[in-house]
Biopython code that builds the backbone (N, CA, C, O; Angstrom):
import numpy as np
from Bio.PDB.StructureBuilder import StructureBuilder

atoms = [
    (1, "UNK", "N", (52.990, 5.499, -16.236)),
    (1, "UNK", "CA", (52.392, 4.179, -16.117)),
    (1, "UNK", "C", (53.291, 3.226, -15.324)),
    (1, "UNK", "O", (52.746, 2.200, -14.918)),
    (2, "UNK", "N", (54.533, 3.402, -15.054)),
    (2, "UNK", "CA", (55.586, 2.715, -14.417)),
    (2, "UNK", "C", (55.408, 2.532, -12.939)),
    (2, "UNK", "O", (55.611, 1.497, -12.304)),
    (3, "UNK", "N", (54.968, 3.775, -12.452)),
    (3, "UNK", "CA", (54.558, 4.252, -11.512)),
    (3, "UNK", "C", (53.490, 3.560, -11.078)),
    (3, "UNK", "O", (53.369, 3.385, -9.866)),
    (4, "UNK", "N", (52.627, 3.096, -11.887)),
    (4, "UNK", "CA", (50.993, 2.508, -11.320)),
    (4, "UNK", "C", (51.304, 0.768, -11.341)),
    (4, "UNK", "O", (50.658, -0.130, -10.801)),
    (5, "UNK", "N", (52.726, 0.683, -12.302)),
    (5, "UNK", "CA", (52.611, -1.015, -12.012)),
    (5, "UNK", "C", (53.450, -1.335, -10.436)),
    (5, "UNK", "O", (53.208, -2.280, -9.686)),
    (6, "UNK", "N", (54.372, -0.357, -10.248)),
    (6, "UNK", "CA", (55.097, -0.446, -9.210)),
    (6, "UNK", "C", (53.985, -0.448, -7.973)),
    (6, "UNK", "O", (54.204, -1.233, -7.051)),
    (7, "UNK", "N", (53.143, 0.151, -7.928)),
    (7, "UNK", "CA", (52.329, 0.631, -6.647)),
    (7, "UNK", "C", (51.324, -1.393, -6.745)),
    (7, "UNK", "O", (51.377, -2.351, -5.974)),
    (8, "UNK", "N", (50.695, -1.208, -7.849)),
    (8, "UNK", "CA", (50.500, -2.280, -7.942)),
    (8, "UNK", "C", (51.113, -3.655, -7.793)),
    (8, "UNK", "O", (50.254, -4.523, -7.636)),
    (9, "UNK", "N", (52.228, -4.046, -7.798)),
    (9, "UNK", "CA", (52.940, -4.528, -7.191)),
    (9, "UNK", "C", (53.411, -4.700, -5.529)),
    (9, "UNK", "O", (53.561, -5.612, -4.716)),
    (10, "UNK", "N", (53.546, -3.141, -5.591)),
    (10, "UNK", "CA", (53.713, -2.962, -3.881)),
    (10, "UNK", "C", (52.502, -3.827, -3.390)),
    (10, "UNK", "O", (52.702, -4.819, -2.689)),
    (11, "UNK", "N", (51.270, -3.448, -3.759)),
    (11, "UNK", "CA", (50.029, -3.469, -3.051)),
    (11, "UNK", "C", (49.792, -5.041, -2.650)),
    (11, "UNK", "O", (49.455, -5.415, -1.527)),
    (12, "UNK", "N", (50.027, -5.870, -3.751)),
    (12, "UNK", "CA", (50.707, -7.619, -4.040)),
    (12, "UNK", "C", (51.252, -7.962, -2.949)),
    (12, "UNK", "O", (51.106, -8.976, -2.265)),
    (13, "UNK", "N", (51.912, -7.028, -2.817)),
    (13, "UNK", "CA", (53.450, -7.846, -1.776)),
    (13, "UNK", "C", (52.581, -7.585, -0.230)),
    (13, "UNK", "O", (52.105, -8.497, 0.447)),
    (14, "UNK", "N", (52.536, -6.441, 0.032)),
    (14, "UNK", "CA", (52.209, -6.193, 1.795)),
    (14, "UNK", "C", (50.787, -7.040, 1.836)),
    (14, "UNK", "O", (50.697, -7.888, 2.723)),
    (15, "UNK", "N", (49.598, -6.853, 0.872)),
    (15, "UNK", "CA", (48.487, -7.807, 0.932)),
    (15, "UNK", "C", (48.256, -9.013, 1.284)),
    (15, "UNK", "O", (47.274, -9.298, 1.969)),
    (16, "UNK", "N", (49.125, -9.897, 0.868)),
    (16, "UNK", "CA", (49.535, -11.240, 0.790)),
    (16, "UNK", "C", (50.486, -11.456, 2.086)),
    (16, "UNK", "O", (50.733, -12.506, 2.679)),
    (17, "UNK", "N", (51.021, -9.918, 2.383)),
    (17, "UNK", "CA", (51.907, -10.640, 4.121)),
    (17, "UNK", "C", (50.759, -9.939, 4.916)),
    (17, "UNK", "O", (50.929, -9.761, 6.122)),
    (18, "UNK", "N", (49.726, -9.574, 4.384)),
    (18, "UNK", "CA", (48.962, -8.674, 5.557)),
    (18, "UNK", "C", (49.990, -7.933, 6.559)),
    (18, "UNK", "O", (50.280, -8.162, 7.733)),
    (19, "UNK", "N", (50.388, -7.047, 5.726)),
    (19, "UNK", "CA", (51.597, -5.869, 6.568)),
    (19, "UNK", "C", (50.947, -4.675, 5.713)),
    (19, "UNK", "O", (51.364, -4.119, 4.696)),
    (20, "UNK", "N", (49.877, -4.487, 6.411)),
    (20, "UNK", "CA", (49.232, -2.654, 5.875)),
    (20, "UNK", "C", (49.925, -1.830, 6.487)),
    (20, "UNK", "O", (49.793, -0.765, 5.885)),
    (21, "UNK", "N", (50.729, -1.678, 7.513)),
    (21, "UNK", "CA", (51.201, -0.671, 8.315)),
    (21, "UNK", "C", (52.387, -0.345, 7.352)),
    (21, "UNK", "O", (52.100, 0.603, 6.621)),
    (22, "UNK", "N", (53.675, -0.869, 7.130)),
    (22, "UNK", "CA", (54.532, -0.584, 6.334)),
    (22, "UNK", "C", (54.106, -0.447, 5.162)),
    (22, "UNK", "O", (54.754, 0.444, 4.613)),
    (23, "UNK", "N", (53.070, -1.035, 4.261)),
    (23, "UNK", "CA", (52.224, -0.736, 3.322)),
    (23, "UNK", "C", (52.302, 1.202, 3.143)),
    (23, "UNK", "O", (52.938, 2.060, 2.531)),
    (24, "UNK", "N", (50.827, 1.030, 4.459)),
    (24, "UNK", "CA", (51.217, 2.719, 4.823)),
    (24, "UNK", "C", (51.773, 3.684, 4.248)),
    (24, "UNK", "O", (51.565, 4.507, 3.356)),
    (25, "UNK", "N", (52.803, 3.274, 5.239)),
    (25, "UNK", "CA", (54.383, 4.134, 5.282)),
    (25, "UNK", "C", (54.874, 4.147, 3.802)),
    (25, "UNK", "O", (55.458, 5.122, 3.329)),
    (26, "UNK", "N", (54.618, 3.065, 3.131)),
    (26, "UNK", "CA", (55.617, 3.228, 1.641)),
    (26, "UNK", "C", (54.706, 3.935, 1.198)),
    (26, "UNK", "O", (55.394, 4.879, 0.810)),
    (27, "UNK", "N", (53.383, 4.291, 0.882)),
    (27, "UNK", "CA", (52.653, 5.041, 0.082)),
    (27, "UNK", "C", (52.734, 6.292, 0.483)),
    (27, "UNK", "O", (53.323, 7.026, -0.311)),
    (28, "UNK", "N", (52.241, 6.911, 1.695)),
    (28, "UNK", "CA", (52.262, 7.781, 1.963)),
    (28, "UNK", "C", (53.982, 8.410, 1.613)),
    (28, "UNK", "O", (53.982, 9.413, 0.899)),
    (29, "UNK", "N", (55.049, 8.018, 1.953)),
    (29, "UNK", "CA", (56.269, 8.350, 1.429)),
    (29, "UNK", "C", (55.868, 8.545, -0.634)),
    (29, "UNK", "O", (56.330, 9.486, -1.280)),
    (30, "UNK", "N", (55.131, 7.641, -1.151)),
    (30, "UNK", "CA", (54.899, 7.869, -2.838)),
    (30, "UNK", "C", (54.514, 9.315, -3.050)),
    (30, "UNK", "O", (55.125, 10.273, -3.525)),
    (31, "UNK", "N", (53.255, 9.158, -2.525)),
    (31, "UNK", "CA", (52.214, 10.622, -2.340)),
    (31, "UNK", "C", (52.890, 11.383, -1.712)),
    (31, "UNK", "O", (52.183, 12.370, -1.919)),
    (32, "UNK", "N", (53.508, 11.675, -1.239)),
    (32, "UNK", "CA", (54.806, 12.906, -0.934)),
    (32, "UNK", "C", (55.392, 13.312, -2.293)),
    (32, "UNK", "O", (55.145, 14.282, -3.010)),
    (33, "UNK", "N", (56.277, 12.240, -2.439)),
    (33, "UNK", "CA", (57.125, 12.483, -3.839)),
    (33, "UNK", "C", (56.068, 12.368, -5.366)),
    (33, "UNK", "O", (56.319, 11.839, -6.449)),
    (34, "UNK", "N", (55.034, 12.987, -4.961)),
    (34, "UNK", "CA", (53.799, 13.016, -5.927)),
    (34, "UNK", "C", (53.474, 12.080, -6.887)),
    (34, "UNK", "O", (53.395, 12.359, -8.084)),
    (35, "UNK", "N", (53.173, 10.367, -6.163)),
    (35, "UNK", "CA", (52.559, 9.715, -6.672)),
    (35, "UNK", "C", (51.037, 9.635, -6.608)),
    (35, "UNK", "O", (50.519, 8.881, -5.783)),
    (36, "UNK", "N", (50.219, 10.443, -7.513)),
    (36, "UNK", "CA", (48.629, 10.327, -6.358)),
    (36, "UNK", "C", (48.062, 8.753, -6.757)),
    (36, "UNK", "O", (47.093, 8.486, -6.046)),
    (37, "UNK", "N", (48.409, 7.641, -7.707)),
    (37, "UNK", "CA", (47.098, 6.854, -7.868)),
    (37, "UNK", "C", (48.005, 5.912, -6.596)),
    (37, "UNK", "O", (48.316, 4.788, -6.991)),
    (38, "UNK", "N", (48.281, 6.124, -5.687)),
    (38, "UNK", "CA", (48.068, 5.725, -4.426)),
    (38, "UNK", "C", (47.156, 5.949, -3.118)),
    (38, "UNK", "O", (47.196, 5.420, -2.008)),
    (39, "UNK", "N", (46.574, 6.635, -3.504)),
    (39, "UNK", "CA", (45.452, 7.313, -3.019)),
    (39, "UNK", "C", (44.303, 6.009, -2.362)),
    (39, "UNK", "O", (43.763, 5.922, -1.259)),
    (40, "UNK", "N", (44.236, 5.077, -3.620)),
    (40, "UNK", "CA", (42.825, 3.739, -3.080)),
    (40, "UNK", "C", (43.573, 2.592, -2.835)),
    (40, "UNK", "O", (42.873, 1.618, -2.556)),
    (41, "UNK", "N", (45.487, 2.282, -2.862)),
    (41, "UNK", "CA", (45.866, 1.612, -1.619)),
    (41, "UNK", "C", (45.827, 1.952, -0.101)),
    (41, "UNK", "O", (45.615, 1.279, 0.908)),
    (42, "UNK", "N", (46.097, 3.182, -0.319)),
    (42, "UNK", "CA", (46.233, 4.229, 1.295)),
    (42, "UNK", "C", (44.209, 3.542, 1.321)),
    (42, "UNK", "O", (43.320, 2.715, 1.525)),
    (43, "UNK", "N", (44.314, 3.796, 1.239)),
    (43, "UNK", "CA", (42.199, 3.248, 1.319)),
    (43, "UNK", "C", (42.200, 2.122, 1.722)),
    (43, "UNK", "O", (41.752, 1.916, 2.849)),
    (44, "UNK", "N", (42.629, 1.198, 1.048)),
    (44, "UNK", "CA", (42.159, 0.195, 1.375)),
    (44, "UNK", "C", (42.904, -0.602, 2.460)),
    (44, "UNK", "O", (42.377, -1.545, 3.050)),
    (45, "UNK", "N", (44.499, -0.058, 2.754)),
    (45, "UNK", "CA", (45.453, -0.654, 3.640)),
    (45, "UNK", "C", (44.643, -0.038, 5.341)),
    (45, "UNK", "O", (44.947, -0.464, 6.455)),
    (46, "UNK", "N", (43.744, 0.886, 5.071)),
    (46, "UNK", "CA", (43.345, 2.046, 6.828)),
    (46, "UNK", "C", (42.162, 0.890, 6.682)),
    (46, "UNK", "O", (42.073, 0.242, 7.724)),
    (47, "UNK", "N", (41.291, 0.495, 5.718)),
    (47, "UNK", "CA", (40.059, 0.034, 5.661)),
    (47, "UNK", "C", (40.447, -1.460, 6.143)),
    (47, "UNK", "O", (39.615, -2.223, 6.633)),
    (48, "UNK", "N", (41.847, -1.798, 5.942)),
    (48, "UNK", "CA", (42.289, -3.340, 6.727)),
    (48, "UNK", "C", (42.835, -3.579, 7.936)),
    (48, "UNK", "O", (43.189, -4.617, 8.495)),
    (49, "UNK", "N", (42.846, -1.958, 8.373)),
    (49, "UNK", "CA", (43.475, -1.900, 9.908)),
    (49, "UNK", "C", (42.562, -1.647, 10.405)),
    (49, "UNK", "O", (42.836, -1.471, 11.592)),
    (50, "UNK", "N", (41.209, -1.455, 10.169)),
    (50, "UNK", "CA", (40.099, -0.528, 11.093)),
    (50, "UNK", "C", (40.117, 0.441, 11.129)),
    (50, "UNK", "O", (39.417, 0.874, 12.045)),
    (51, "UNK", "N", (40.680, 1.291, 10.466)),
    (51, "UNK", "CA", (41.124, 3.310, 10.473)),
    (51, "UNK", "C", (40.181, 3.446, 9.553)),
    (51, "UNK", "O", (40.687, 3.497, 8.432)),
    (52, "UNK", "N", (38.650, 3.551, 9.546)),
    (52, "UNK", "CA", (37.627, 4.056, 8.874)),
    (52, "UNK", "C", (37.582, 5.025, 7.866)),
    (52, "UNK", "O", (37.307, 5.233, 6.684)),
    (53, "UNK", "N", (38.197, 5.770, 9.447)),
    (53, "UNK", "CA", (38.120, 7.931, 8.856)),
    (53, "UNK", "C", (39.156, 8.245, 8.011)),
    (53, "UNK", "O", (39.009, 9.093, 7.130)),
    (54, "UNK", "N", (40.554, 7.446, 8.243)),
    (54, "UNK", "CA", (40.994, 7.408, 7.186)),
    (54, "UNK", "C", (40.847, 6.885, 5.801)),
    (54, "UNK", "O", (41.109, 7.549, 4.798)),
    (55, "UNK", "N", (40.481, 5.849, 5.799)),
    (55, "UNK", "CA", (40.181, 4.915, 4.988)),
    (55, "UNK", "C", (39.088, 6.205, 3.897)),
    (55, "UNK", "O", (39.561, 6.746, 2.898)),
    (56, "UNK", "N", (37.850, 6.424, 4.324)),
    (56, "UNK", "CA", (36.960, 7.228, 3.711)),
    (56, "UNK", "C", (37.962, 8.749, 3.230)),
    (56, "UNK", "O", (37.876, 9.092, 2.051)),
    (57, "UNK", "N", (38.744, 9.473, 4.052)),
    (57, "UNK", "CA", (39.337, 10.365, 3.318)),
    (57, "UNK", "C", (40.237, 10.046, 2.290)),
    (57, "UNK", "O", (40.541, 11.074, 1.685)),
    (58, "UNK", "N", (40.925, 8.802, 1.732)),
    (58, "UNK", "CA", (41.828, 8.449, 0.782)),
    (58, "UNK", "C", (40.933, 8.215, -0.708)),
    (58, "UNK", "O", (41.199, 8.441, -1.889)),
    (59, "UNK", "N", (39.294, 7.429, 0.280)),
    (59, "UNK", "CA", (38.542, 7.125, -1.060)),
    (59, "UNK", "C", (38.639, 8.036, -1.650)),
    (59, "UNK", "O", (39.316, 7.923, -2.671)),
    (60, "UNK", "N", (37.954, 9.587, -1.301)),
    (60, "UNK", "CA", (37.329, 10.969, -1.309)),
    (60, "UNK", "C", (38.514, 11.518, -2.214)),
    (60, "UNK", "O", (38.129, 12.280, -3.101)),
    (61, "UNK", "N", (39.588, 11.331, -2.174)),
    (61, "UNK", "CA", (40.653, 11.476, -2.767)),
    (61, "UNK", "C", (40.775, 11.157, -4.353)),
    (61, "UNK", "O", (41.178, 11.807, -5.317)),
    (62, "UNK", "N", (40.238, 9.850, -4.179)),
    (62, "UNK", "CA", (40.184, 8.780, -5.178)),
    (62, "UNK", "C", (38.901, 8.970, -6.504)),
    (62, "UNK", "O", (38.772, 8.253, -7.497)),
    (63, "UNK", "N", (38.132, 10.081, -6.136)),
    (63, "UNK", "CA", (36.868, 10.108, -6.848)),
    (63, "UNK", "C", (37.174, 10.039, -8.460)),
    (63, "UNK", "O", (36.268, 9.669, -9.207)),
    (64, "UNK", "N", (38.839, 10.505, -9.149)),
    (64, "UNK", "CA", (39.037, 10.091, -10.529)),
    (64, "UNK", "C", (38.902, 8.681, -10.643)),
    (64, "UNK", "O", (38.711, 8.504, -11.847)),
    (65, "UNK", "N", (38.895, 7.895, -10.237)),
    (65, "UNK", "CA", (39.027, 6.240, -9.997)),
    (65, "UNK", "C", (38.253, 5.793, -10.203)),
    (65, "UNK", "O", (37.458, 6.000, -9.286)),
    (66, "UNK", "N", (37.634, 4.892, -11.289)),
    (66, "UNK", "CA", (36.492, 4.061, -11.129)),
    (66, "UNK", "C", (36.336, 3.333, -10.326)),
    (66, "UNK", "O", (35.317, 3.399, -9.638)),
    (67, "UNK", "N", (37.394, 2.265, -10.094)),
    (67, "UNK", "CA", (37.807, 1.428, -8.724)),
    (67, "UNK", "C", (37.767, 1.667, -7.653)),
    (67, "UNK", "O", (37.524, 0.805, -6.809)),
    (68, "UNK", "N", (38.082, 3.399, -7.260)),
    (68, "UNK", "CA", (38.113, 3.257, -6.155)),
    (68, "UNK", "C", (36.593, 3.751, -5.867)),
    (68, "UNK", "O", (36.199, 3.633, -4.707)),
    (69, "UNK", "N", (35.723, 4.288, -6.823)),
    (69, "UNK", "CA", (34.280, 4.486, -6.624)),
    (69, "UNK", "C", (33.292, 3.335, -6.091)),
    (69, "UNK", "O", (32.437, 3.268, -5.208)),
    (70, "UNK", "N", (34.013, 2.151, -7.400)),
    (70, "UNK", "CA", (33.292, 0.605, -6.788)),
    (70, "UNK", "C", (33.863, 0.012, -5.383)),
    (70, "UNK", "O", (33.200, -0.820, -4.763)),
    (71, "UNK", "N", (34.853, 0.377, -5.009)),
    (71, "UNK", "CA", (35.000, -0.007, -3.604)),
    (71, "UNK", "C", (34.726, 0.740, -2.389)),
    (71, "UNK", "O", (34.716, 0.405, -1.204)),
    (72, "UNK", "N", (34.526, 1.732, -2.929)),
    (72, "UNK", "CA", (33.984, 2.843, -1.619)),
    (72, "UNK", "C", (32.429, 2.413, -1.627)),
    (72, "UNK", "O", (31.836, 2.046, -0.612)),
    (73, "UNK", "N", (31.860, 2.506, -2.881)),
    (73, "UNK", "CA", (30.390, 1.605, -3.323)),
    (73, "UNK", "C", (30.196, 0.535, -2.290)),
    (73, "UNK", "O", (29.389, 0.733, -1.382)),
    (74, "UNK", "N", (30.951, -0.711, -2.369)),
    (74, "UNK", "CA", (30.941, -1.785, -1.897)),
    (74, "UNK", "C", (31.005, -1.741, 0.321)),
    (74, "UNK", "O", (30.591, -2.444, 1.242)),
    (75, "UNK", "N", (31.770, -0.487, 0.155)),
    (75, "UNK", "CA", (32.185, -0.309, 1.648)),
    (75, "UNK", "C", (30.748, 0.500, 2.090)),
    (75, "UNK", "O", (30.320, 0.260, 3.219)),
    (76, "UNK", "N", (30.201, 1.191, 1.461)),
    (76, "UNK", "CA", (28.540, 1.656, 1.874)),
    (76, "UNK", "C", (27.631, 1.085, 2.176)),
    (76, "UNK", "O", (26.734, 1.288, 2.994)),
    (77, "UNK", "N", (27.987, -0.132, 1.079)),
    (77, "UNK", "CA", (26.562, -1.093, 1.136)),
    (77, "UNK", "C", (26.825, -2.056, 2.178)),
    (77, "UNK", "O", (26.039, -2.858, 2.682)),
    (78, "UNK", "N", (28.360, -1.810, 2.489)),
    (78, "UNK", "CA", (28.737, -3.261, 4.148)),
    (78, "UNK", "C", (28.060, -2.936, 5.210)),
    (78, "UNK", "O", (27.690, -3.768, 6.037)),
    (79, "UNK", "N", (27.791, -1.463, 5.302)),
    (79, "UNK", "CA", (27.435, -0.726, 6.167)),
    (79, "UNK", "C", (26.036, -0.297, 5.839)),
    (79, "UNK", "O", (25.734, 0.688, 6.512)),
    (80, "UNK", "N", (25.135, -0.671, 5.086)),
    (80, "UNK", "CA", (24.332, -0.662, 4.801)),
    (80, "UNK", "C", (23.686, 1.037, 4.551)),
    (80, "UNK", "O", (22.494, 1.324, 4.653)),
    (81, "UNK", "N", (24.707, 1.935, 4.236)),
    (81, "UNK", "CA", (24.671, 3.251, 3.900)),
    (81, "UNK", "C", (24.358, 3.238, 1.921)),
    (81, "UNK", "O", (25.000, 3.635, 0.949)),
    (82, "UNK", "N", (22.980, 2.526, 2.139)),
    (82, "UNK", "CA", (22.621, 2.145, 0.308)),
    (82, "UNK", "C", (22.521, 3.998, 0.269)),
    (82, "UNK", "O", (23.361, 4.425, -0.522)),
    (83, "UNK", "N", (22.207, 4.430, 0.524)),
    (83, "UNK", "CA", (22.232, 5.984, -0.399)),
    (83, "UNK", "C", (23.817, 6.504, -1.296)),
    (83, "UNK", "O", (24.196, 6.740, -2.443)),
    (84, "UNK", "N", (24.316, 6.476, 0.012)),
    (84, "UNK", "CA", (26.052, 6.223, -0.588)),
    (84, "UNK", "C", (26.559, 5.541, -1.306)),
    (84, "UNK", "O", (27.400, 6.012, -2.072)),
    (85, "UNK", "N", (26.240, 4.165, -1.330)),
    (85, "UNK", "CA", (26.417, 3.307, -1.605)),
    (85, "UNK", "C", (25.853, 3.372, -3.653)),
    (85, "UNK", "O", (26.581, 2.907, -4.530)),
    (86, "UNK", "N", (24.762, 3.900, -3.884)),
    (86, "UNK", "CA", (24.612, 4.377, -4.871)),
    (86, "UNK", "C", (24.974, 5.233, -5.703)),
    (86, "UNK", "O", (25.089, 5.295, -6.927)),
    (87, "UNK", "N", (25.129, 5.850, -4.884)),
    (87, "UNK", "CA", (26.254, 7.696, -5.420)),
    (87, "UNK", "C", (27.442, 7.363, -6.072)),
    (87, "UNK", "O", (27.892, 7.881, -7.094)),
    (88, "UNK", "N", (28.016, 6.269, -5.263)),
    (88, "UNK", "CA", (29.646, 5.937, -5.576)),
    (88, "UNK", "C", (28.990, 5.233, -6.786)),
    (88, "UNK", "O", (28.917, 5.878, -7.832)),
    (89, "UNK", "N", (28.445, 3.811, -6.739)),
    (89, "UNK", "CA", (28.116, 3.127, -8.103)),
    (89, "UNK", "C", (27.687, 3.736, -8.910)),
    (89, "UNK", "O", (27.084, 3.064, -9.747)),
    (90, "UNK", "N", (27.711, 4.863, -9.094)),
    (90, "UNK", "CA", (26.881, 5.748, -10.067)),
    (90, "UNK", "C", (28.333, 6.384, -10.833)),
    (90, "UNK", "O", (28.758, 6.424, -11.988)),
    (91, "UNK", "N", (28.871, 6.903, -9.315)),
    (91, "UNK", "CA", (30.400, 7.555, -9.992)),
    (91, "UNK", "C", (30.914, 6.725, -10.821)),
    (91, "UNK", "O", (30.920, 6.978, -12.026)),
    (92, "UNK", "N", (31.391, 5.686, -10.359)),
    (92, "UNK", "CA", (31.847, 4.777, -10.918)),
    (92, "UNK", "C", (31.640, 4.252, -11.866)),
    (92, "UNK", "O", (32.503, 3.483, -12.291)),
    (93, "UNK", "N", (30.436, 4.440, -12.588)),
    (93, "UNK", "CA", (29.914, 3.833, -14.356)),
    (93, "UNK", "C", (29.937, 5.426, -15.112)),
    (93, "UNK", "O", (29.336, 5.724, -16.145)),
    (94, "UNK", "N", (30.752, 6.276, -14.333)),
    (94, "UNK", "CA", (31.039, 7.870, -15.552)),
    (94, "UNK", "C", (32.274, 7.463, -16.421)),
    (94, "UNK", "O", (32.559, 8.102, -17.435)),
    (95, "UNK", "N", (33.081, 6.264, -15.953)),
    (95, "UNK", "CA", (34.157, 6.082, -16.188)),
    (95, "UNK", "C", (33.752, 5.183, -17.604)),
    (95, "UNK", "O", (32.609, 4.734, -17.680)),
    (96, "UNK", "N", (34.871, 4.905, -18.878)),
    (96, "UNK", "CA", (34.926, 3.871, -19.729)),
    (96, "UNK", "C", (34.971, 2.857, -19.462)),
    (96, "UNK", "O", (34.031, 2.173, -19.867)),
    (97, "UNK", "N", (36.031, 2.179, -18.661)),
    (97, "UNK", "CA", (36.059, 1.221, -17.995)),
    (97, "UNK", "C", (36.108, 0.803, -16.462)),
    (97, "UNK", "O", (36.895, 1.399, -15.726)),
    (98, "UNK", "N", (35.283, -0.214, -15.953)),
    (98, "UNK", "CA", (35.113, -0.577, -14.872)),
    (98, "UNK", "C", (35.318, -1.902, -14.106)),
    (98, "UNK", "O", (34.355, -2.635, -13.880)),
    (99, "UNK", "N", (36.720, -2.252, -13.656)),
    (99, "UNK", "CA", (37.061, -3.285, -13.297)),
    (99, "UNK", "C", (35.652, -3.894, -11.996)),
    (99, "UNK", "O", (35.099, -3.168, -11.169)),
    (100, "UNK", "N", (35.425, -5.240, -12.196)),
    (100, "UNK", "CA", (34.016, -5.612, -11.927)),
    (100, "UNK", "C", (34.741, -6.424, -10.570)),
    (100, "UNK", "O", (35.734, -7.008, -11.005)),
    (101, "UNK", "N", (34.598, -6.645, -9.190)),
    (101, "UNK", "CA", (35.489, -7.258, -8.083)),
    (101, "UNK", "C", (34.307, -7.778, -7.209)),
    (101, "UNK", "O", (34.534, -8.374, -6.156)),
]
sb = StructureBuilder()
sb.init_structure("model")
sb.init_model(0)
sb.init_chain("A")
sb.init_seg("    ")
for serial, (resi, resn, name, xyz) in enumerate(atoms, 1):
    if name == "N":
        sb.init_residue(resn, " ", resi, " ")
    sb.init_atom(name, np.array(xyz, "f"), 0.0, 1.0, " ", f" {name:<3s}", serial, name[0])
structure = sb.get_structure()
């Protein structure tokens, strides 16, 4: 759990300087040294640079995640891909809890 406040934290810090690129780099260095619930920052830092294809392979990653189901959800329906867009919101209420954004 130390692990998920730290990432969470990280995620705080580069967000707020809008620095996804070094963002990046520190996660992907986590997920090496086998942090996976970095998986739906790596998502969402490609989804703030314009890196799509990445962005969608980190979600895909992310499918234990309720969160990251509702934001892959949310990224379907931007794009108006409602079929997808349902699938994920669907994933996403298998879970107990569901942070609501």
């Amino acid at each position: 759990q130390g692990y998920e406040h730290s990432v969470i934290n990280l995620w705080n810090y580069y967000s707020k300087k809008e620095n996804y690129q070094d963002a990046i780099e520190h996660y992907l260095q986590l997920l090496e040294d086998g942090c996976s619930t970095v998986t739906k920052y790596l998502a969402q830092c490609y989804q703030k640079i314009g890196n799509y294809k990445e962005m969608i392979r980190y979600f895909l990653l992310s499918t234990d995640d309720s969160h990251s189901m509702l934001l892959f959800g949310h990224y379907c329906s931007d794009i108006k891909d409602y079929d997808n867009a349902i699938k994920y919101y669907s994933l996403a209420t298998e879970y107990d809890t569901i942070p609501f954004h």
